[in-house]
Every structure is written in C-alpha cells, then in structure tokens.
N, C-alpha and C positions, 0 to 999 in steps of 0.2 A: 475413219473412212477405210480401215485396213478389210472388209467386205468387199470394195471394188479394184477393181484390177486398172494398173495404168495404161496408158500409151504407150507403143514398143521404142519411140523413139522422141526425144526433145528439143530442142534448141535455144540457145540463147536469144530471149527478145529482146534485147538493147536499152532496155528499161529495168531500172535498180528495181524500183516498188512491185515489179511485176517478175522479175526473173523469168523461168525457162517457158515455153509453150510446147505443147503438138509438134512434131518440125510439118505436121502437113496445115498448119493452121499460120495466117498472115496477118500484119497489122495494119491497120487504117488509118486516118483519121476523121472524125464526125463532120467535117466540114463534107464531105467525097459523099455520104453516109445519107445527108438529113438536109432539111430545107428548114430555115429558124425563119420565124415571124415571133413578134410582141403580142401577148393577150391585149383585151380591150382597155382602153385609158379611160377608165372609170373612176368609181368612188363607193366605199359602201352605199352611198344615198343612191344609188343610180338602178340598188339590186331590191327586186320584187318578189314578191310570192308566188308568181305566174309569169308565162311567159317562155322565153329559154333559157334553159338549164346555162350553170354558169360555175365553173370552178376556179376559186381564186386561189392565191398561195396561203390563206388560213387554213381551207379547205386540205390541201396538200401536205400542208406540216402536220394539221389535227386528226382528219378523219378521215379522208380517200388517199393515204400515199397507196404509190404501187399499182391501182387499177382505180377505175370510177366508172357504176355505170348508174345512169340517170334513172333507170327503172325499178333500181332497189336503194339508191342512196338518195335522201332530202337534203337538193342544191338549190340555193335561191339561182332566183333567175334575172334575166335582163330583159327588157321589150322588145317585141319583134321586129322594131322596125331596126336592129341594130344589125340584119339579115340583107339590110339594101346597103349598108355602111361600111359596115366593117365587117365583112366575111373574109377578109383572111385572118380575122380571127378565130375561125368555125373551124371545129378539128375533125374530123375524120376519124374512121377506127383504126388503133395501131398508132393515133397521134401521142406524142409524149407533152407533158406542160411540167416545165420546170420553175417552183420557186423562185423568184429572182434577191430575193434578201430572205437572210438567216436569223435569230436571235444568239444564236449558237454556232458552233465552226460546226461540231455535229448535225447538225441541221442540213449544214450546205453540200446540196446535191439531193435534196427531196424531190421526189416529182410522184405523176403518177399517168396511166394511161387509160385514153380510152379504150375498154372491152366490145361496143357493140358501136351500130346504125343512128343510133341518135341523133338527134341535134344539138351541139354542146359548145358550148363558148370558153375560149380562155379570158380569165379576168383579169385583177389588175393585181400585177406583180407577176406577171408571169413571163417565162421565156416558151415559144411553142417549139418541136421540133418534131419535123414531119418525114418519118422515114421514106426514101426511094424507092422500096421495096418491102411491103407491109407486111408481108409473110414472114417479114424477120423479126416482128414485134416483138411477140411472145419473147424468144430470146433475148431481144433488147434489153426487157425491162429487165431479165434476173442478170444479164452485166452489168445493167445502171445500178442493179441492188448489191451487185458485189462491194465489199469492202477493198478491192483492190481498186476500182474505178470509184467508188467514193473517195478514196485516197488521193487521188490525182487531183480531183474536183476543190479539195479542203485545203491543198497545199497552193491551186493557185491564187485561193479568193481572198480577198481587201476589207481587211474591217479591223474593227474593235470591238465594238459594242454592237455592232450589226454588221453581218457579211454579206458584200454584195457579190452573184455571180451575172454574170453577162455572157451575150451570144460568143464574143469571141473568147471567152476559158472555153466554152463546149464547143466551139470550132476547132479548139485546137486538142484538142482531149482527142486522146490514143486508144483506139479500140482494137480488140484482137476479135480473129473472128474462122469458128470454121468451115467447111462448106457446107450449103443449104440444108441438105439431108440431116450433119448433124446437128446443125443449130434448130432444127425442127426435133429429132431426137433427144438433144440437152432440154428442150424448154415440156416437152411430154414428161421426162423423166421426173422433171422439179416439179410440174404440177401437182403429179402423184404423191410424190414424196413429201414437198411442202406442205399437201392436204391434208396426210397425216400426221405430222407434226401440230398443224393448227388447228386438228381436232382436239388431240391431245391437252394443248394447253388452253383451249376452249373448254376442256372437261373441268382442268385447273382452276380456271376463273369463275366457272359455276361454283365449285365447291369453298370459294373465297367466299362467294354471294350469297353461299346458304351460312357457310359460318358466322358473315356478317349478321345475318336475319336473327341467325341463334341466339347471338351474342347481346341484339337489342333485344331482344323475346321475355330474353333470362335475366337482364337488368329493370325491366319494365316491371318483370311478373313479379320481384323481388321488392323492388321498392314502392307497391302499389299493395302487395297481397300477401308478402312477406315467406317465409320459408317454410314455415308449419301447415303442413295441408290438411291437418286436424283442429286447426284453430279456430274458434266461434269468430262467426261475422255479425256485423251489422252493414246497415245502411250510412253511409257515409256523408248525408246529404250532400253531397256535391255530385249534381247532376253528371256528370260525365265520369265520373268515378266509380260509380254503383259501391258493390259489398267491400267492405276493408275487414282487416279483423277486428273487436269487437274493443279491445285496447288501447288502439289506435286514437290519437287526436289530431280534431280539425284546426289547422293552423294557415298562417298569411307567410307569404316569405319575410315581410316587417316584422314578423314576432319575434324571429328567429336567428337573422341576419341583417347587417346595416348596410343599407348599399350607399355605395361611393362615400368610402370614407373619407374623413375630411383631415385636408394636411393641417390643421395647425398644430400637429404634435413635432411639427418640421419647420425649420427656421428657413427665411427667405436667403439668409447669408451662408448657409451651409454648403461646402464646398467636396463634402466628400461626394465619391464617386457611385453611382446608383445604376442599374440593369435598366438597359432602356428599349422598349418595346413595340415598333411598328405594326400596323395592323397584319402586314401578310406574315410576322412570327407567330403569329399565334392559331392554334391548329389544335386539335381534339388530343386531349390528353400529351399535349406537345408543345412546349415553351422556348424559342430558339434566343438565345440568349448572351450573342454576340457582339452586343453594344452596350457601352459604359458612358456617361456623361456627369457630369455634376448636377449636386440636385440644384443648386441654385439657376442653372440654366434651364430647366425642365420644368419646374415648382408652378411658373402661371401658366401654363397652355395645354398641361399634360393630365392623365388620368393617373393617380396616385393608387400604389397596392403594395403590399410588405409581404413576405414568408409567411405560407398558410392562406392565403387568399383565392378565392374562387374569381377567375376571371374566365369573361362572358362573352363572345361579341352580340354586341345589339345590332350589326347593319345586313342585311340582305349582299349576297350569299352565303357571309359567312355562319348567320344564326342556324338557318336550316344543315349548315355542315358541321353543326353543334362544332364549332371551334371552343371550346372550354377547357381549364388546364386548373389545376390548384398550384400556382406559385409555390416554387423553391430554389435554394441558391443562387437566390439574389444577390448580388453584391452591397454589401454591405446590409443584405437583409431585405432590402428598399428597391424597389422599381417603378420606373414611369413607363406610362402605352400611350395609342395613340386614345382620343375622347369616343373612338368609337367599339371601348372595352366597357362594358360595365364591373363593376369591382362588388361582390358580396365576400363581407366578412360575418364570419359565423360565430354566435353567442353561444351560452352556454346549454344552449335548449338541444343543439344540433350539430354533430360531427360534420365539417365542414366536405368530408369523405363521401356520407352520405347525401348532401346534397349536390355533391357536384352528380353522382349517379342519376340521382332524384329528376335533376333538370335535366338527364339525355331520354328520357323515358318521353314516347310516343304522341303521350295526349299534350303533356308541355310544348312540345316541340308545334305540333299543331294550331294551340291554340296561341301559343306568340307569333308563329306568321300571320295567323291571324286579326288579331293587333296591329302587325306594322302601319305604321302612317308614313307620308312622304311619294314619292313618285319614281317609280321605274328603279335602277341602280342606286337609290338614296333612300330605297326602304327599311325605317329603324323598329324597332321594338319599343314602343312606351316605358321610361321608366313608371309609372303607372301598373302597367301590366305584370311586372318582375315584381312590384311591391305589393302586389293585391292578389295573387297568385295563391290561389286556396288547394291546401292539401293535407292528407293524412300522413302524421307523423307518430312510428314507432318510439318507446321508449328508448332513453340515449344507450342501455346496458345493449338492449335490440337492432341500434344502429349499429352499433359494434361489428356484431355479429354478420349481417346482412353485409357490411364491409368489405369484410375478410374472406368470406363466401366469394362476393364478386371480384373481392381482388385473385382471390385464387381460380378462379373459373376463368379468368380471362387471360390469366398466365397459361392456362392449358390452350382454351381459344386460341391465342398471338404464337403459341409456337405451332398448332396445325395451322394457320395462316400462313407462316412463316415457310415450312416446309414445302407448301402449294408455291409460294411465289418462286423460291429455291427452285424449285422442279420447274416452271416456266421459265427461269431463268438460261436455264442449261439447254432446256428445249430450243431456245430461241437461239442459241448458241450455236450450236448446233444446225441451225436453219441457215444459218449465217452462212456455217463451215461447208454446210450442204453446196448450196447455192457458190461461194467463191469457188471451190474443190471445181464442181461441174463447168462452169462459165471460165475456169481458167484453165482447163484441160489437166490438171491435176489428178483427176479420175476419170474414167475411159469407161462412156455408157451405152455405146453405138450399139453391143449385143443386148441390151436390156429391153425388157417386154414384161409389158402392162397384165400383170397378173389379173386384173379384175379380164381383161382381152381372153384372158386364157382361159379363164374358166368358164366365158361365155359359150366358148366353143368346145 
C-alpha cells in the first residue's frame, strides 16, 4: 500500500483488534446503525422455481457473498403469497442478510447485499439487517468484508461443529465510520480497484479452464489414437470410437482387469492394521489416507483393494468428477473403502497406468452416466457397464510409453495450474489488504479520482 498516502493525523480507538483510526473518524455501534429482522421460517421444501426470489444462508456461504442481484443470479424462489405474511422479510436495496450458522469459524460473518429494486426475500438462516441510512451501503458491505470486522464477528460466536451468530453479536459489533462524503469516496475507490483485481484473477481462472480442457484433450487423444500421427488406422468397430491405429486390439475391461477383487487371500481373524477409505477421500488422482483400522473389523462391509489398484467411484457425483486414484502406501500394503468404490485390478494384458488414464478419457466418462441406474443422489454405474466396456488397446511396450508421455505432460500442466492459482492467490490477498487498508483509514483516498472519469473528459 506504500502508493497511497496516510491520514495526517490518528487516534487511539479503544479496541485491541482494531487499533488507531482517522482522529476525524467515530465509532459506533450496529445496533444505533441498522434495524435486524429474521429471514422467512422456512424449509427447503417451501422453495419454487418461480415466484420470489429468495436468498438463504447456502446462497450466502456458496454463490452470492458480498452482493445478489436477482436479475443476473439463479435464486430459487418462495410464493407470492408470502408478500401478505411475511414482509418484513422483504429487503430493500442496500439490505444486508447475514448467515446465521457457520460450518466453519471462517465462515462466520458471511452475508451479502442487495444491489437493486427487486423483490427479494430473506430465507431461512438468516439474520436481516437494514441500514438507516442506505447511502451508506456501499461502504457498509466493504467494512462487513474487512478482516478486521470479521474478526470481531468470529471471536464472539458459539459453536463447535457449527457456529451460530445471532442479532445480538451484530447489535453489539463496533463499527468505525467516516463522514458521508468519505464513506461514499472509500466505497467508489474500492469498486474500481476491486474490479481490477477481479478481472485479473478472472483472467486466472480462464486460463485454469483452458488448461483443464488441454489437459483432458491430450489424455483423450493419446489413449484413443495414441502418439504417432503417422501411424496406419483402421476402423475400430466400436461405433463411437471410429479410426484407432491399425495395431490396436479390441478388448472388454474383463479381459484385462478383475473387478472387485475377492478377499479370501485375507483371513476374517487378521488383526493387522489396514488404510481405511471413506467415500468423500477419494478424489482424482488423490487418495486421503488418514485412517487405519483392523482388517478384521473392516473385512464384511467394506470394498477390499491392495497397492496398485485402480479405484473408481461408481456413485453420482462422484463418477462424473472422475474421482479415480491408483492406490499406494497403504498400510500394510491393504485398504478398505467405502462399497460405493469400485476396485479394478490389472492383469497382465495392461498397465494398470494406463488404464486409469484410459477410463478419464471423454467417451467413457459419458457413456457410464449414461448407464447409471437408481434415482436422483443414488445414481450408480452398473458393474455391468465397467465389465463390458469395449476398447482399443495398445501393445503393453506402447502403454508404457503413452504413460510416461502423459505423466510428464501433466507435470508441466499442474505446475502452470499451479502458478495461476498462486497468482489468484496473492490477488485475492491483496483485495483483502486493499479493502481492510481503505475501510480502516489506514490509507487516505479522499484526493483520489476515477481515472476512467478523467479520461472521459
């Protein structure tokens, strides 16, 4: 921040977390500030596709912190007639809606605000709070964003495993504040500035999403059509496959791998300790691997898999996030998951390498959701469909090859990924420092002007 110039003069605000201010800037508190009401006492079942718009605290935590306007964001909605009922539920522009329970301390102190004219409901979980003076919105929300007024918010909430805040922590949360002119100057200042920053790392997260694309393109192309672009084709009969190259054999995933292999090389009495595998550990080329159990406790209920093993998930949504991993460092060699892993182990036809590639590849991927049977959140994949699964398969010296190719290709991929999140990282950081700097009078923006202003004229 050493670009902007301070205040000529400070003071002590009588708050540790907050130290010195403005000396021309005063402190409040939210209660003097804001008018709190409860969102609607609702239930998911209660929210429609039509209707009015309606933002609840998933909403807040997930996808509209910060601002929400109903004409560019998809909020479910509640029925009209909840306009005769409950309208002091209905917020106003410049209304704040606060989370009222956290999963996280982090969390607590999420909200977001109305931007426009709308018609919008708070839902359920929420706290509303309705400034006195709406012109001060804008500002409001980048002190609600400060990490200093988050701070205050985290230290006084109640939880464990869920934190809850209530109207009276925000009644009594301490706000600094300076006169109108410049709190309408600080929140001009930030919009600009923040905009630029969240182009920037909008440029970021494009270039994540093309490497991504690259990334599946070149495993696709590789273990479909393989790496010699002089190589004789044929027809591959398998209709959605078209030309392979001409060496290439048609195989089943049965031919080549056993799925779910069977424990009897494991004793019911065996007491050694074995890696034990929940469904949400298991992640794309990611095995989390922080729980141990006996195998004797695990052996009837569990999916069995050893060092070397391609594990699958069969269930909706984890299939389509190709959660797939090749088991290593198991304890004791030996792991149990949850039943909704499927387990292929690989014979001698096929590097187990290249199949785990083989199954991220596009048309697979497709054609097992395709497959799923079952309803809604309990959509699986057939083992059926894993075992009948028809594909061209390169000689083993070829899979080698094609291996090593893609292992190293995506060593380079993951470190430009890397560097992009890296660079949003610090951006956002940065955004942070921006926003607490300005909203806590630690930088002095009163003489500052709107360059795009200036060049208009």
């Amino acid at each position: 921040m050493a670009k902007y110039q301070k205040y000529a003069e400070y003071k002590d605000s009588g708050i540790d977390w907050l130290g010195s201010i403005p000396a021309n800037w005063h402190l409040n508190k939210l209660r003097y500030l804001f008018d709190f009401n409860k969102g609607l006492t609702i239930t998911k079942e209660n929210l429609e596709d039509e209707g009015i718009p309606c933002v609840s605290y998933g909403e807040v935590h997930s996808k509209f912190g910060f601002e929400v306007d109903p004409l560019k964001h998809d909020l479910k909605c509640v029925n009209v007639s909840y306009l005769k009922t409950s309208d002091n539920a209905l917020l106003n522009k410049g209304d704040f809606v606060f989370a009222d329970t956290s999963e996280d301390l982090k969390g607590s102190g999420n909200f977001t605000h109305l931007v426009n004219n709308e018609q919008v409901f708070a839902g359920y979980h929420t706290i509303i709070a309705k400034p006195k003076d709406p012109t001060s919105s804008r500002f409001y929300a980048y002190l609600f964003d400060s990490k200093e007024f988050r701070s205050q918010i985290q230290l006084a909430v109640k939880g464990v495993k869920v934190f809850s805040i209530t109207q009276a922590i925000l009644r009594a949360s301490d706000i600094w504040l300076p006169s109108k002119s410049e709190q309408i100057q600080i929140a001009n200042f930030l919009d600009h500035e923040t905009a630029k920053i969240d182009s920037l790392i909008e440029k970021q997260k494009k270039l994540i999403e093309l490497l991504k694309e690259k990334r599946q393109a070149v495993i696709s192309h590789a273990v479909t059509k393989g790496l010699n672009p002089d190589v004789a084709m044929k027809d591959s009969g398998v209709e959605w496959l078209g030309q392979v190259p001409e060496h290439w054999e048609t195989t089943k995933i049965k031919y080549v791998a056993e799925l779910t292999p069977k424990k009897s090389e494991l004793l019911n009495t065996d007491n050694r300790l074995c890696t034990f595998v929940p469904m949400e550990k298991l992640k794309l080329d990611s095995l989390i691997k922080d729980e141990e159990k006996p195998i004797s406790e695990v052996i009837g209920g569990y999916t069995y898999f050893r060092d070397g093993d391609l594990l699958l998930a069969k269930v909706t949504p984890c299939f389509e996030n190709k959660n797939m991993v090749i088991a290593s460092g198991l304890k004791n060699g030996i792991g149990f998951g949850s039943s909704e892993i499927y387990v292929l182990r690989s014979n001698s036809k096929v590097d187990s390498q290249f199949l785990y590639y083989r199954l991220q590849e596009d048309q697979f991927m497709e054609l097992g959701v395709g497959s799923m049977t079952g309803a809604g959140g309990l959509k699986r994949v057939p083992s059926e469909f894993l075992n009948n699964f028809e594909f061209c398969l390169p000689p083993l010296k070829e899979q080698f090859t094609i291996t090593e190719y893609l292992n190293q290709y995506l060593i380079k991929s993951e470190l430009l990924m890397n560097k992009s999140e890296s660079a949003i990282q610090l951006m956002q950081e940065r955004r942070t420092a921006l926003i607490s700097s300005a909203v806590t009078g630690k930088i002095d923006v009163r003489n500052w002007q709107n360059p795009q202003q200036d060049l208009a004229v």
